[in-house]
Wavefront OBJ file of the C-alpha trace (Angstrom):
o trace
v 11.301 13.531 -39.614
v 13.880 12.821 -42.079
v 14.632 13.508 -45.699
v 17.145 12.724 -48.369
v 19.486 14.347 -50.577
v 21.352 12.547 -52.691
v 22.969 10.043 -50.942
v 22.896 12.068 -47.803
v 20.801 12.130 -45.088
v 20.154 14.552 -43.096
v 18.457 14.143 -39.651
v 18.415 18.115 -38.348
v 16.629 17.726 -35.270
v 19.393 15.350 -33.897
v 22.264 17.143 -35.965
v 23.250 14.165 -36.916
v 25.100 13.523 -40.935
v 23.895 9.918 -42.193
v 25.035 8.018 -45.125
v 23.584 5.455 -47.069
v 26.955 4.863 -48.645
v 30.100 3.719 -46.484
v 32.165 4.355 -49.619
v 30.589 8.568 -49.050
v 30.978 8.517 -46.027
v 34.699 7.792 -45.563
v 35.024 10.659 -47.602
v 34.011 12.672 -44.141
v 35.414 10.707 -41.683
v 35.106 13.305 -38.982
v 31.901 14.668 -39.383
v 30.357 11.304 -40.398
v 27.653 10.889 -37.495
v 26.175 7.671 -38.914
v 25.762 4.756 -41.915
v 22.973 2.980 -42.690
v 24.547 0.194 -45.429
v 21.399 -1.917 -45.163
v 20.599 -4.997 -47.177
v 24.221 -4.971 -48.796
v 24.647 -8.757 -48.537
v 27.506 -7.896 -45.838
v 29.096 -10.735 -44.094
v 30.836 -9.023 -41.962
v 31.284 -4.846 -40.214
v 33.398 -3.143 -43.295
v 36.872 -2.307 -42.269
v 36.348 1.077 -43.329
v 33.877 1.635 -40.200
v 36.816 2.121 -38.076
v 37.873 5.540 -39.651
v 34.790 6.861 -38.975
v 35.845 8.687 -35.119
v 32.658 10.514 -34.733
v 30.642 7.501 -35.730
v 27.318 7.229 -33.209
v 24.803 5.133 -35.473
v 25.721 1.810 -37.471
v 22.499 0.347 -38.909
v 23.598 -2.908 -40.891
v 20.330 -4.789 -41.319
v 19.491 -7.488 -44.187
v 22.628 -8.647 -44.422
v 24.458 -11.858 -43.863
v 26.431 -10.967 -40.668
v 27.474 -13.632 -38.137
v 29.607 -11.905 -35.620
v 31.051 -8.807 -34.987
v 35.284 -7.627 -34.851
v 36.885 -7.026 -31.597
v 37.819 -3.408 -32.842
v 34.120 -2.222 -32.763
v 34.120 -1.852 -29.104
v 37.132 0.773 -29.298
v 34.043 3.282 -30.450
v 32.797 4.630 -27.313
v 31.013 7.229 -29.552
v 28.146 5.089 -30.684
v 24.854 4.767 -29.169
v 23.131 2.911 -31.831
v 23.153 -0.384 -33.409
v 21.280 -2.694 -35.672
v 22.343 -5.885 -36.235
v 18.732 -7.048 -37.543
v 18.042 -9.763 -39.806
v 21.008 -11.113 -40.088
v 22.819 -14.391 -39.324
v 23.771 -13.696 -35.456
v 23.351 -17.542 -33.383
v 24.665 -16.132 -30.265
v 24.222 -12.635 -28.519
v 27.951 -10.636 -29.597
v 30.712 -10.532 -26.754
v 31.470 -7.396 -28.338
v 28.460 -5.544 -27.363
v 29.099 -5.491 -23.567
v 32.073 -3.487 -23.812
v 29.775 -0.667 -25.530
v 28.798 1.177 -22.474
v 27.249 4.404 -24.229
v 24.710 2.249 -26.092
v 21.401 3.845 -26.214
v 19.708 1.762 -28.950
v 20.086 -2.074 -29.915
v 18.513 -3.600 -32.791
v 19.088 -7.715 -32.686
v 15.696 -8.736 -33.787
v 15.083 -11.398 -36.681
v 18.362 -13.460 -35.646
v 19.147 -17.294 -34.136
v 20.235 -15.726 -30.870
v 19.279 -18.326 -28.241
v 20.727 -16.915 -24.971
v 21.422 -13.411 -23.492
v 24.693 -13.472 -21.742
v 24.808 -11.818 -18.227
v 26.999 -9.323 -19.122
v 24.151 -7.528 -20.931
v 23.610 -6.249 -17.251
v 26.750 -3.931 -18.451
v 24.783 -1.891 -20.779
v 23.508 0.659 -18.203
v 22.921 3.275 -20.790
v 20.402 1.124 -22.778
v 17.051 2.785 -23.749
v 15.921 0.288 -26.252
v 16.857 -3.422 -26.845
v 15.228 -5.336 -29.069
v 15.642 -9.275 -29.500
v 12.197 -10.154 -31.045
v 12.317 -12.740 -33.006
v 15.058 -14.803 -32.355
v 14.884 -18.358 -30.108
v 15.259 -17.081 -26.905
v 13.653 -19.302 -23.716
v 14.392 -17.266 -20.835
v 15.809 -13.292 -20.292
v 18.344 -13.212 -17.214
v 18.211 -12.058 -14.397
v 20.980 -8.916 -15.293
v 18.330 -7.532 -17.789
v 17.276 -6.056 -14.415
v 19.895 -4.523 -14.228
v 19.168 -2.070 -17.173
v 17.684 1.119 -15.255
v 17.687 3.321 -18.179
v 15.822 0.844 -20.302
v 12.190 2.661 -21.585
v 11.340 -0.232 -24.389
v 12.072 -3.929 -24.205
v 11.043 -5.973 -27.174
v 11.369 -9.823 -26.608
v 8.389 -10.957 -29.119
v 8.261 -13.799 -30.760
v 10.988 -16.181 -28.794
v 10.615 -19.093 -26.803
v 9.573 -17.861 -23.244
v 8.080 -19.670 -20.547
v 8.823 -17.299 -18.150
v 9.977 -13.855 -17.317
v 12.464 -13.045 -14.580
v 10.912 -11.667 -11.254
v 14.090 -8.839 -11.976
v 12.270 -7.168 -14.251
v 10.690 -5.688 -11.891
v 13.783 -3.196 -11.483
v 12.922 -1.631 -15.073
v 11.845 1.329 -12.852
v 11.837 3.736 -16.535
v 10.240 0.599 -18.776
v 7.363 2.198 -20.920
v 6.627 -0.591 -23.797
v 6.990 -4.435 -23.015
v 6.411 -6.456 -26.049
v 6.348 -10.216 -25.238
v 3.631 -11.254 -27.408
v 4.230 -14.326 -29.579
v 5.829 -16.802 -26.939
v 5.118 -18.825 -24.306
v 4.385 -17.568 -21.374
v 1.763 -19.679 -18.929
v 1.682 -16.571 -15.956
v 3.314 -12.933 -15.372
v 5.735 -12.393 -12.156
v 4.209 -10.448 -9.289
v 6.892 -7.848 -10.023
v 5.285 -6.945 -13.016
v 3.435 -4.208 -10.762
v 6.466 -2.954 -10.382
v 6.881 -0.919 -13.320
v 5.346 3.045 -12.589
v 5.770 4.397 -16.056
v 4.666 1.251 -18.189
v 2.064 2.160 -20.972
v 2.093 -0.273 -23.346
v 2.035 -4.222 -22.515
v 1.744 -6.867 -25.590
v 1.210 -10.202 -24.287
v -1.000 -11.707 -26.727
v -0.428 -15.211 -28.285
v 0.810 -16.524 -25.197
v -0.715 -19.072 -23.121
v -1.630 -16.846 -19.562
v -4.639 -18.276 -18.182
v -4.991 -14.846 -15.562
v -2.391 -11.847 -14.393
v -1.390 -11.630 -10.920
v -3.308 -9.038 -9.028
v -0.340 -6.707 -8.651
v -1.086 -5.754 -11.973
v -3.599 -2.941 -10.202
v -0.260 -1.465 -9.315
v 0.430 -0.181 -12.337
v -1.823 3.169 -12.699
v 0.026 4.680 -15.951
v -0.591 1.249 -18.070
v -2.831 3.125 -20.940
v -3.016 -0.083 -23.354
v -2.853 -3.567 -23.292
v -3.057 -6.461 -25.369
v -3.657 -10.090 -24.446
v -5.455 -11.780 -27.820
v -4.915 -15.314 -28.228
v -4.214 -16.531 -24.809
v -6.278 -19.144 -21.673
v -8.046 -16.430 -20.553
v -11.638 -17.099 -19.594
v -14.767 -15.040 -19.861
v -14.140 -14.350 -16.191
v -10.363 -13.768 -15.897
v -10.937 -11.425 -19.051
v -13.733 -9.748 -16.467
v -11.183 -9.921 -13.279
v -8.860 -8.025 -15.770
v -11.420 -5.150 -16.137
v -11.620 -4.488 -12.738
v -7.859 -4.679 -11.804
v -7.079 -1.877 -14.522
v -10.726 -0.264 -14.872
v -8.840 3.056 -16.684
v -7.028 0.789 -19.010
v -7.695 -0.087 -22.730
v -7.541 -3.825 -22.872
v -7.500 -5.797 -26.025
v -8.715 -9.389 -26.081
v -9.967 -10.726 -29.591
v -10.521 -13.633 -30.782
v -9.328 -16.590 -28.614
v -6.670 -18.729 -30.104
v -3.530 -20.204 -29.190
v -0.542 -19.163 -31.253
v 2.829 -19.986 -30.372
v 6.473 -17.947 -30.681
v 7.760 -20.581 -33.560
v 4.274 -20.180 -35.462
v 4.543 -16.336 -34.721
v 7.856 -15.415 -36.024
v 7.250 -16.629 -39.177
v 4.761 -13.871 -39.906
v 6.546 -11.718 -37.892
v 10.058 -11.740 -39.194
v 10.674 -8.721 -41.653
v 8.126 -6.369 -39.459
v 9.724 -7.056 -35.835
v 10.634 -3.476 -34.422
v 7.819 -1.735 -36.469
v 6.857 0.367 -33.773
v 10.450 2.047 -34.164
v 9.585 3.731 -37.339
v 8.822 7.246 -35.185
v 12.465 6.965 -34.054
v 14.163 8.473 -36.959
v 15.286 4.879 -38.293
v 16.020 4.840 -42.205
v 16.500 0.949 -41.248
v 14.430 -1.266 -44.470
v 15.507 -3.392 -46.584
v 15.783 -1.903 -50.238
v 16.703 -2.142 -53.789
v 19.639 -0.648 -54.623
v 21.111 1.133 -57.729
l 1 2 3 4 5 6 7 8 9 10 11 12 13 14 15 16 17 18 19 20 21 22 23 24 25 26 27 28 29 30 31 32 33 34 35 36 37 38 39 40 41 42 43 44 45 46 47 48 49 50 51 52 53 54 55 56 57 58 59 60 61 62 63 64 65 66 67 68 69 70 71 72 73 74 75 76 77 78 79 80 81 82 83 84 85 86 87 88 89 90 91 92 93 94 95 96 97 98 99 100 101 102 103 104 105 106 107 108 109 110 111 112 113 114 115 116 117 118 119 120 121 122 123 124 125 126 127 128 129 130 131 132 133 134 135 136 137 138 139 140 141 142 143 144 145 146 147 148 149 150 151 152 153 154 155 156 157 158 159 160 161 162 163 164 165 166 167 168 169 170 171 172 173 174 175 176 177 178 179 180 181 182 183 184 185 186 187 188 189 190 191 192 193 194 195 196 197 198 199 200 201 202 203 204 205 206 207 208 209 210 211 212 213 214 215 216 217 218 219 220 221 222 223 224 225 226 227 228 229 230 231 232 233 234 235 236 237 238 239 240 241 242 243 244 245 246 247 248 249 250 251 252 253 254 255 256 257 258 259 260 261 262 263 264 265 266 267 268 269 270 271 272 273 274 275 276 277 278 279 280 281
């Protein structure tokens, strides 16, 4: 839990010294753990962001951002970005080169393609790209063993690569919201999986290697094909599970996003983010 003082912000249980204020914080350029200059109308990273040498957290969401400087990278401090809601059309170069990344934020953008190169990111606990006009995820998103939550909702998918499989750590999938017509057979593949959003999709069953997954506590699959029976033939493949279904109805990612965009990553807000667009003084 976090509180503020002033226009500091103090996160104890991560030691961590946050500023709402890039103009404060360069006043503490060493100690300076983190800025959150949300909703700022930014068009671009503030120069002064490369002073900050201990910086591990840059939150710049609601603003007007299209791209990111090449001098960014030369941080190999941070491990937390968040680029959402802001004017991104393609996925930034600049983010492969971040190795130590531990938390990306690129919801609520135009970002239609993931480069390969996001395969680079092997320290990557949380990416989030919901929201954005995305048709497929590559194959390197496999290649992300550390990643625990992967948020893709509310893009243009038709399918999902059979290499995500290899998410060996993946807890939370949340691929509700585009257009998805079946699930790989390597979806079974995931042992700690809990969580699985899928509705508003158009999956007409799940592939029986579903079963596989005993620690899946929770899913839900609303507004999709499925039939009285495949909702039945669901039941019995994950008898211990919690399975939403609703009412039937087929929504797709465009119609989605709409009433999505501004809310995408909600299920962060336990992760210490002071991310939200604001009024300021």
């Amino acid at each position: 839990m976090s509180y503020v003082v002033s226009e500091l912000l103090l996160l104890p249980r991560m030691q961590q010294t946050v500023f709402r204020s890039l103009e404060v914080a360069l006043q503490w350029p060493r100690s300076t753990r983190g800025v959150v200059a949300v909703d700022r109308n930014l068009t671009q990273v503030p120069e002064g962001v490369r002073q900050l040498t201990s910086l591990e957290r840059l939150e710049l969401g609601y603003n007007r951002i299209d791209h990111l400087p090449e001098w960014l990278t030369a941080n190999r401090k941070i491990v937390w970005i968040s680029l959402r809601s802001n004017h991104l059309s393609a996925f930034p170069s600049e983010l492969a080169g971040m190795r130590n990344l531990r938390v990306l934020w690129l919801m609520d953008n135009e970002i239609a393609q993931l480069p390969s190169t996001i395969g680079k990111l092997k320290s990557l606990e949380q990416l989030d790209v919901s929201c954005n006009r995305l048709a497929l995820l590559p194959a390197e998103v496999g290649e992300l063993g550390a990643l625990k939550e992967l948020g893709a909702a509310n893009n243009l998918l038709t399918r999902l690569p059979p290499e995500i499989g290899a998410l060996r750590n993946v807890e939370l999938l949340e691929l509700d919201g585009n257009l998805l017509t079946c699930l790989p057979p390597e979806i079974g593949k995931l042992p700690r999986l809990k969580a699985l959003f899928i509705q508003n999709n158009r999956l007409c069953g799940f592939p029986d290697e579903i079963a596989d997954l005993a620690g899946l506590t929770f899913v839900k699959a609303d507004g999709n094909r499925l039939s009285a029976k495949a909702q039945e033939r669901l039941r019995r493949l994950l008898p211990h599970t919690q399975i939403e279904f609703g009412i039937q109805q087929e929504t797709t990612g465009v119609e989605q996003a709409a009433a999505k965009r501004g809310n995408a990553g909600s299920r962060t807000a336990g992760n210490n983010s002071v991310e939200a667009p604001a009024t300021h003084k």
